[in-house]
N, C-alpha and C positions, 0 to 999 in steps of 0.2 A: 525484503530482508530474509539472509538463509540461517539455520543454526543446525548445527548438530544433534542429535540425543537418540539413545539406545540404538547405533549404529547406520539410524538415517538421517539423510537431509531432508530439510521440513522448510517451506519457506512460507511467511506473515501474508496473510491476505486479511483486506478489510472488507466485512460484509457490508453493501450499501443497506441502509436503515430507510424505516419507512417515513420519516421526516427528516428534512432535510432543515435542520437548526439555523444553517445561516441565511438561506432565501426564507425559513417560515412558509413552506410549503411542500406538501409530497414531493418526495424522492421518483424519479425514475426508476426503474425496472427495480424496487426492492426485493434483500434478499440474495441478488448476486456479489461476484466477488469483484474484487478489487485491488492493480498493488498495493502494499500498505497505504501510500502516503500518497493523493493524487492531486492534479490543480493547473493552475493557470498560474503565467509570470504576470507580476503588474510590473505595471511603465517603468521602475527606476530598477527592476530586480534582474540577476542572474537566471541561470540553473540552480545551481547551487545554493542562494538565496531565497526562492521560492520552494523547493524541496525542504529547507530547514523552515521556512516560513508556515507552511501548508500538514509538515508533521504537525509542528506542533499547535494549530489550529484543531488537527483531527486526532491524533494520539494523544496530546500533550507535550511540558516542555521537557520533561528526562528524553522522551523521545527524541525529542529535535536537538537535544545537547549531544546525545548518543549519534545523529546525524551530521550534526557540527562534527566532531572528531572524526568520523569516519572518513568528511570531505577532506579534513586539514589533514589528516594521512595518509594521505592518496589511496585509499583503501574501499572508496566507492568505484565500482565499475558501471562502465555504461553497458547496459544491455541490450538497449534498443535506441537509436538517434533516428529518425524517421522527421526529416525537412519536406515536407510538402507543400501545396501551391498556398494551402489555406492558414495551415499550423506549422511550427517546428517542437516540434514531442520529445522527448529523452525522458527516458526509462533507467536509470540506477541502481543496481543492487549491491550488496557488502554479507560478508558474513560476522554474525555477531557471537562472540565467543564467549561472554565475557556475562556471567548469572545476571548481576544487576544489570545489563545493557537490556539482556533479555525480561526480567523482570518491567524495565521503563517501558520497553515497548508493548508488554502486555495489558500493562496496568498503569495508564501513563495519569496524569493529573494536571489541571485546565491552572497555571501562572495565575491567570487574576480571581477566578474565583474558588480555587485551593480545593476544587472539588473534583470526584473522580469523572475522567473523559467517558462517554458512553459509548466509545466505537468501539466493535465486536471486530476482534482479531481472531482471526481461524486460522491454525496450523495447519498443513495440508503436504503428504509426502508425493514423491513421483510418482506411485503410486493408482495416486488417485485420479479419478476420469473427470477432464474441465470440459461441460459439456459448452455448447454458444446459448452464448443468455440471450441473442435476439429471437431466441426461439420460443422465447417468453412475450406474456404482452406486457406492455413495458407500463401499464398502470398497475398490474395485480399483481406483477414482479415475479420471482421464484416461488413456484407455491408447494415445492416437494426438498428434498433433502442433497439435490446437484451442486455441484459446484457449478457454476455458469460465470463464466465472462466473454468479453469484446476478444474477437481473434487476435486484436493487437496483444493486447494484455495475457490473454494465453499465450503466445509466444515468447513474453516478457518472461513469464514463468517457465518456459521449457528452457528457455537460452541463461534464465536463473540457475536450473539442475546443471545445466550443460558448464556453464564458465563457472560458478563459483563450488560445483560439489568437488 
């Protein structure tokens, strides 16, 4: 997700955390980044149904309603579609104009238990240098102040600056 403010584009990365809530077990490479909302289809799901499924699993649901809209008004672009032997990947981005959108996504809050979501959203301009998080070991994670992600996912984000700034 990209926004505007004080004359840059900024786009939403999710820091992976060091517990990972829904296996109940350490996180991989903690501390790297991430596009905001990331996942797996299950059996009966779209794109589009797992994107709004998996926000708001990890954002929350203002987020994944802010998602919902963005799909129903053909306002999501795909960034990356990468079908390969093993996966079919699609990558998403939109820009979000609109305070409260940006508010939900910041500060999103978990449907059943009315409580705030804990995923850490980092802002991050063009700017900034996305170093490869496999440059990390992937049990002690990011242990200094980089941005690091998967080159897929960097790419996600350059072709974010490039299509939606």
């Amino acid at each position: 997700m990209a926004l505007r403010a004080a004359g840059k584009w900024y786009v939403a990365l999710q820091v992976r955390p060091y517990w990972n809530t829904e296996k109940n077990k350490r996180e991989s490479w903690p501390g790297g980044h991430q596009v905001t909302a990331h996942g797996k289809l299950k059996d009966d799901e779209d794109f589009i149904q797992s994107l709004v499924r998996e926000t708001e699993e990890e954002i929350g649901y203002e987020a994944a309603s802010v998602v919902q809209r963005l799909a129903a008004s053909g306002e999501l672009i795909k960034l990356v579609d990468h079908d390969g032997e093993k996966e079919h990947a699609i990558t998403f981005g939109a820009v979000i104009g609109n305070p409260a959108d940006v508010e939900a996504v910041l500060a999103g809050t978990n449907r059943t238990t009315k409580k705030q979501v804990t995923t850490l959203i980092r802002l991050v301009n063009e700017d900034v240098e996305i170093v490869d998080l496999r440059q990390f070991d992937k049990e002690a994670g990011v242990t200094n102040d980089s941005i690091a992600m998967f080159p897929d996912e960097k790419e996600a984000v350059r072709l974010a600056f490039e299509k939606l700034g």
